[in-house]
N, C-alpha and C positions, 0 to 999 in steps of 0.2 A: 205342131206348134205354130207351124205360119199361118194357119187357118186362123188359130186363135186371134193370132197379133192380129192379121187384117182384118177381123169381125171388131176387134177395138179401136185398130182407127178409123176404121167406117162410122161406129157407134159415138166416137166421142167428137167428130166431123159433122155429123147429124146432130150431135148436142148442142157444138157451137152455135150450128146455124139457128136453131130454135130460139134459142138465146137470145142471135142477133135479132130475130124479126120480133122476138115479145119487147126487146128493150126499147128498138127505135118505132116497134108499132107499123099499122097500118095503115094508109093514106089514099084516097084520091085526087085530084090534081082536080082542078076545076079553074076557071078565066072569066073576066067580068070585063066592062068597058066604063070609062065617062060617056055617056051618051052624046055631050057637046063641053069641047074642052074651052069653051068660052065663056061657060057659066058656071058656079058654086055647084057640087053635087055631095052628096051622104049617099055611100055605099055600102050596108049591109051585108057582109059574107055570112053564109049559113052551113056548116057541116051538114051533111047528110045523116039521115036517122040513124040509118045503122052502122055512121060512125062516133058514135058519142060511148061511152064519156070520150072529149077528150081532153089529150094530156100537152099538144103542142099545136103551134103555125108555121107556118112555111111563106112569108108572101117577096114576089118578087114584082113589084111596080115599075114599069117602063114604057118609053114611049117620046115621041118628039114634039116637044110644042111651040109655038112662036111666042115668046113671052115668057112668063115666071107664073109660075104657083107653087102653092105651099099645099104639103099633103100629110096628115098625120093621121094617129089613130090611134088610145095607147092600147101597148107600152109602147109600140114607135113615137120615137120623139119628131114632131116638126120639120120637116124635110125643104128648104125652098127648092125648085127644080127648075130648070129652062131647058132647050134645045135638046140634045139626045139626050138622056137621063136614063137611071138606073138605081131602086132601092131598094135593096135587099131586109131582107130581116126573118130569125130564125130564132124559135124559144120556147122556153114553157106558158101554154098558155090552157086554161080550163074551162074557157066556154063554149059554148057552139055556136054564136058568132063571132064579127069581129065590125067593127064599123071604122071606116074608110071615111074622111074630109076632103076633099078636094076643092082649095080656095085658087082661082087663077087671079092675076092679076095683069092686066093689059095680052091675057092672051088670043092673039085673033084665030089660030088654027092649029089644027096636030093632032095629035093622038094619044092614048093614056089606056094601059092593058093591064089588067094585076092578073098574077098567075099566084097560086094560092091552095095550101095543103091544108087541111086539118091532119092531124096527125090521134093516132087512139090504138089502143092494144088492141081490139079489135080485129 
């Protein structure tokens, strides 16, 4: 009989976890840059081929810059940012891009890094 029992919570441990990775999927991490955070840029993220379809995003923008800019992209709503900064965002999303704004306004230097998941059952 304890054979049995522990052949079933082994079995329905294994089940869980299958579960977990089809619900939240599979992902890559990937990172981009403003090239020059003194000037306007359109940043284009691109899932990789063999993660599509997918079903969600991941992105984390941060970075230190002398100045104020504004950064959106939908569904992120319009973000203005200055000095250390940090923007998070996390959802259902179904394309395989995603495009990125980055408007500065008086900034003379810094830095600007998005880190960034597609997310897909896959």
């Amino acid at each position: 009989m304890k054979h049995l029992e522990d052949w079933r919570v082994k079995r329905t441990a294994a089940l869980i976890l299958l579960m977990a990775v089809v619900v939240t999927g599979c992902g890559k991490r990937q990172n981009a840059g403003i090239p020059d955070v003194t000037k306007s840029a359109t940043l284009t993220l691109t899932a990789p081929p063999e993660q599509t379809p997918v079903h969600s995003i991941s992105l984390r923008i941060h970075g230190k810059i002398d100045g104020t800019a504004q950064i959106s992209g939908p569904p992120l709503q319009p973000k203005r940012v200055s000095g250390n900064f940090e923007v998070v965002h996390k959802g259902d999303y179904y394309t395989p891009t995603y495009v990125i704004n980055y408007l500065p306004v008086g900034v003379r230097k810094g830095q600007v890094t998005i880190d960034y998941e597609f997310r897909s059952a896959k």
